[in-house]
C-alpha positions in Angstrom: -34.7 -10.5 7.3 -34.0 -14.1 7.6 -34.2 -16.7 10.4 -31.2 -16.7 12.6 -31.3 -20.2 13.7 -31.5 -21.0 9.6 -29.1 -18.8 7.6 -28.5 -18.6 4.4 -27.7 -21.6 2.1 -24.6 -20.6 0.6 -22.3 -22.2 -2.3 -19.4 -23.6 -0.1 -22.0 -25.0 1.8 -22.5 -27.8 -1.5 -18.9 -29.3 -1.0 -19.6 -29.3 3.0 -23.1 -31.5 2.5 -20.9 -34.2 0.1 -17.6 -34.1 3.0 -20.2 -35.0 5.9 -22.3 -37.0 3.5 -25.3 -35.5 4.2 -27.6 -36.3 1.4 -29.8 -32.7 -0.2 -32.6 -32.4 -2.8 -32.8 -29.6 -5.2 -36.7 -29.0 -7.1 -37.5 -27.0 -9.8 -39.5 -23.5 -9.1 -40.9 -21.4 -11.7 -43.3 -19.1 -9.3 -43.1 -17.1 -6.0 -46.0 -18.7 -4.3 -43.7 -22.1 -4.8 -40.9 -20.4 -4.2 -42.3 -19.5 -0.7 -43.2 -22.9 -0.2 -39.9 -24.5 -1.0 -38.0 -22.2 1.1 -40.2 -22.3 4.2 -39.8 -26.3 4.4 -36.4 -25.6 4.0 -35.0 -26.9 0.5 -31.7 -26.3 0.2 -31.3 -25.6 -3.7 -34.2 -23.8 -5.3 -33.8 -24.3 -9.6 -35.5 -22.5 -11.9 -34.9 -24.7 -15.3 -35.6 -24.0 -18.3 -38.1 -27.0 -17.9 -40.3 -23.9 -17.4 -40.8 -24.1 -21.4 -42.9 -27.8 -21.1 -44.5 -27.1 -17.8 -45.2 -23.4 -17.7 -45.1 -22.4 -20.9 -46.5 -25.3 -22.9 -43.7 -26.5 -25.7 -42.7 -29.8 -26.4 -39.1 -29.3 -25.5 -36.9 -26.9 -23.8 -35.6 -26.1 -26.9 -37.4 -22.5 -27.5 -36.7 -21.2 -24.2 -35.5 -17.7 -24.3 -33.2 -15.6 -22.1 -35.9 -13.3 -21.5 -37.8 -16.3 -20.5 -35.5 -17.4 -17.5 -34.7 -13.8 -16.4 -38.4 -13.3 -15.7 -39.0 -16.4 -13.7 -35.9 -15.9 -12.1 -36.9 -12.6 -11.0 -40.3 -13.8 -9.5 -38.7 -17.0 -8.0 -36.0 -14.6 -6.3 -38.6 -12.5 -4.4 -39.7 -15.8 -3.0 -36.5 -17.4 -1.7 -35.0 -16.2 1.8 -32.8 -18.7 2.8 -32.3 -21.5 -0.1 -29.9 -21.0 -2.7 -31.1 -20.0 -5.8 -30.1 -22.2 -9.5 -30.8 -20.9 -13.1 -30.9 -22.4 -16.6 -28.6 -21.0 -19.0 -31.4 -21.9 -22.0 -30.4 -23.5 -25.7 -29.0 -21.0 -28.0 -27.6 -18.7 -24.8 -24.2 -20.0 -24.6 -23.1 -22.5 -27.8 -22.1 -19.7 -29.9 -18.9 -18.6 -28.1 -17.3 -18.2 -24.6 -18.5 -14.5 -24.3 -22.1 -14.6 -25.1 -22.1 -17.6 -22.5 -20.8 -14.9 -20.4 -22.7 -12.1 -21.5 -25.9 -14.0 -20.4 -25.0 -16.3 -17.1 -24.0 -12.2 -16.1 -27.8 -11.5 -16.8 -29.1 -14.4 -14.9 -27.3 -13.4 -11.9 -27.4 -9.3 -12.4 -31.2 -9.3 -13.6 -32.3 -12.7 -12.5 -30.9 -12.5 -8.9 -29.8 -16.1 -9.3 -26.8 -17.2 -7.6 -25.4 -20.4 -9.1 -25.9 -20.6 -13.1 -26.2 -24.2 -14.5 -25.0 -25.2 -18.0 -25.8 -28.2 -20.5 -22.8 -30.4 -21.5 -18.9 -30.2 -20.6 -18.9 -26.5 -21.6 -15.0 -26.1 -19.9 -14.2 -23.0 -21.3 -17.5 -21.7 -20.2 -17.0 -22.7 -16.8 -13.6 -21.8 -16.4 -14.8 -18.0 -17.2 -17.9 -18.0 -15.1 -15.5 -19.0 -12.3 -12.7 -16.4 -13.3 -15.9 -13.9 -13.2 -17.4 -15.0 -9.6 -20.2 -16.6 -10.8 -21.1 -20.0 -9.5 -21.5 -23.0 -12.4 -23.1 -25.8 -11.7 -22.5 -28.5 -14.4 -25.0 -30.9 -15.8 -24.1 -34.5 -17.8 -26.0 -37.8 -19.3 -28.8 -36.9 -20.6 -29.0 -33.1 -21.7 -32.4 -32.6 -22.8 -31.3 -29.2 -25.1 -29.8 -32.2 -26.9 -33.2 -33.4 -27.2 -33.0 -33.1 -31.3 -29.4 -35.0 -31.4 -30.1 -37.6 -28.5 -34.0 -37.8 -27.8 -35.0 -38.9 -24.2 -32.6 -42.3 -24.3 -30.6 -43.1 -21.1 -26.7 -42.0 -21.8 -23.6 -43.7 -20.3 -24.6 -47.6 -21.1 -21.1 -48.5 -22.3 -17.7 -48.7 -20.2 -16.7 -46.1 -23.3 -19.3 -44.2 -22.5 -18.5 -44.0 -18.8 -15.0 -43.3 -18.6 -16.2 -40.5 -21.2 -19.0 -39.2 -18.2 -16.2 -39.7 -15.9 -13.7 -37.4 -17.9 -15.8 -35.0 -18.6 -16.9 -34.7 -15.0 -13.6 -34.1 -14.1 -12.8 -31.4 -16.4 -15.5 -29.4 -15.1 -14.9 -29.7 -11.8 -11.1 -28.6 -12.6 -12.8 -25.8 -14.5 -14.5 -24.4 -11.1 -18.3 -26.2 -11.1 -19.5 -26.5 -7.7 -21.7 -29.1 -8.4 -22.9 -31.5 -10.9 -25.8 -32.6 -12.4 -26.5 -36.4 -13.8 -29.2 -37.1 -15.5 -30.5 -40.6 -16.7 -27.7 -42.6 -16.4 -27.2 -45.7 -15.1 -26.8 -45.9 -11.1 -23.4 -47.7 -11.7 -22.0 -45.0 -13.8 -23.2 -42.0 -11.6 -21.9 -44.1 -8.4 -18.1 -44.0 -10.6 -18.3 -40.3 -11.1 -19.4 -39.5 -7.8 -16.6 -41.3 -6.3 -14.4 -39.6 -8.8 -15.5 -35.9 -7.5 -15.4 -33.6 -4.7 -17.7 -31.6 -5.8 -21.2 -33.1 -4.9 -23.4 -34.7 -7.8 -27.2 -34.0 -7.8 -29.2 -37.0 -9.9 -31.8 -36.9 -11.8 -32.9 -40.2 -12.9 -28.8 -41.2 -12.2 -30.2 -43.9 -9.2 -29.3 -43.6 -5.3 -25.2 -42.9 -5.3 -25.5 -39.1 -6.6 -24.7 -36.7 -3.3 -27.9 -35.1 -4.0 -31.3 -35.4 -5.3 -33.6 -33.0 -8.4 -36.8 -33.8 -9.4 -39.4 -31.7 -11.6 -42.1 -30.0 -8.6 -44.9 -30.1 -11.4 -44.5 -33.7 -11.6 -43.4 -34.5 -7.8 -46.7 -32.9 -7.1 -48.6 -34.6 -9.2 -49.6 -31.6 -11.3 -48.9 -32.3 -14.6 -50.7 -34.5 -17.2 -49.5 -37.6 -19.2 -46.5 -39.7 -18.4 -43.9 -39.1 -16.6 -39.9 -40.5 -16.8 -39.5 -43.7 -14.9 -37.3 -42.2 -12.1 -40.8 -39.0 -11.7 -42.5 -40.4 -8.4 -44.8 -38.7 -7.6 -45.5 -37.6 -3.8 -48.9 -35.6 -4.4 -51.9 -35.9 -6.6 -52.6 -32.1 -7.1 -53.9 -32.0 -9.9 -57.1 -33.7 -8.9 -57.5 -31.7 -5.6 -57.0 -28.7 -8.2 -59.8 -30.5 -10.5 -62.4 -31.0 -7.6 -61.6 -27.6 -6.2 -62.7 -26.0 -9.3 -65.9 -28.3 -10.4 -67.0 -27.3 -6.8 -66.7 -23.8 -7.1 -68.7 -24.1 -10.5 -71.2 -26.0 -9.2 -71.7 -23.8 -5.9 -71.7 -20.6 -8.6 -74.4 -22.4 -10.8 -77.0 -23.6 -7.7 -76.7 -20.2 -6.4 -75.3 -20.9 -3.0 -72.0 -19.2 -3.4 -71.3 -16.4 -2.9 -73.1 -16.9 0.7 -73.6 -14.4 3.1 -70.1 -15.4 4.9 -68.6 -14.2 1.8 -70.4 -11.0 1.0 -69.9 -7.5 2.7 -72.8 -6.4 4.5 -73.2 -2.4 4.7 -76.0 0.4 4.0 -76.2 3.1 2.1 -76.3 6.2 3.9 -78.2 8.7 3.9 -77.4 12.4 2.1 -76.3 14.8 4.8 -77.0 17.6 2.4 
């Protein structure tokens, strides 16, 4: 059962934290023991992205994420969650092909997945519209869409007054559309600050400077647990991966002089003797 004193995070509650302007963070999850974590500190918006395919399951992009994929981390993210409120990735490939695949599959996410806001890549109207006609939550996501990555690459989006009245527009139609919320991801702080101030919906940035509503980083790379570079706007708060590093060389080295497994952490019993 959950806390009384902190109930549920629920989706109205998005458009409440941007009318009181209380600022929120959202972090990628792609485990239960994280998941736990998260939601006993109490992060409001857990997300399991399809960033899982670089920083759980090794690819160079998100691009080969499957369905199957973010059902199954959903699943084992769910079981940790009590009280946030729980974000899936719609993956590439899931959704493009027509409205009612996109259906078919943000269904899955929240019927198999126990997810309860989907998120989507790109102003995918139509999309939204019927996610919101179904009960489903959509959370949109603008700028920089990295299942883009083959069209666009990693280059910062908006950086033309075209460009942003374009962001702006499209932000617009997919709050008309139904989204609760809206991601912005590397994009100038300027242009994020004009379509936040265009929305009442709240915007959660990613790289999209300090005037989004809310904020999303990656946890592998907040924590310091991933290797090689990181996007400009990545800071880290943790250096993991060496506490993970000098964790293990320890154990190996106690392992190899022979002084672990001590006695404090070994059972100590007799064998009895035969009644018969």
């Amino acid at each position: 059962m959950t806390d009384p004193v902190q109930p549920r995070v629920q989706v109205r509650d998005l458009r409440r934290f941007k009318q009181h302007g209380q600022r929120f963070v959202m972090l990628t999850c792609y485990d239960v023991q994280c998941a736990q974590i998260f939601d006993e500190v109490g992060i409001p918006l857990i997300f399991v992205g399809d960033t899982l395919g670089i920083f759980v399951l090794g690819y160079e992009t998100t691009i080969p994420v499957t369905m199957d994929a973010m059902v199954h981390h959903c699943r084992a993210v769910r079981r940790g969650v009590r009280r946030g409120l729980l974000v899936g990735d719609l993956p590439f490939g899931s959704y493009e092909v027509s409205v009612d695949e996109g259906l078919r599959n943000a269904i899955r996410l929240v019927q198999e997945g126990g997810v309860e806001v989907v998120k989507l890549e790109g102003p995918a109207v139509e999309l939204v519209e019927a996610m919101t006609a179904t009960g489903i939550p959509a959370m949109g996501h603008l700028g920089l869409t990295p299942q883009s990555f083959n069209a666009m690459g990693n280059t910062v989006q908006a950086r033309t007054e075209e460009a942003v009245e374009r962001l702006v527009a499209d932000a617009g139609r997919l709050e008309a559309a139904g989204a609760c919320a809206l991601v912005l991801e590397a994009v100038p702080s300027e242009a994020a600050r004009r379509v936040t101030a265009s929305l009442s919906i709240p915007t959660i940035g990613i790289g999209a400077g300090p005037h989004c509503d809310g904020q999303v980083l990656v946890s592998t790379e907040m924590l310091g647990l991933s290797a090689g570079p990181s996007p400009k706007f990545a800071k880290r708060y943790a250096d993991l991966r060496a506490q993970v590093a000098a964790a293990v060389r320890c154990f190996a080295d106690e392992v190899g002089a022979g002084t672990y497994p001590d006695p404090q952490h070994s059972y100590d019993w007799a064998i009895k003797d035969d009644p018969g």
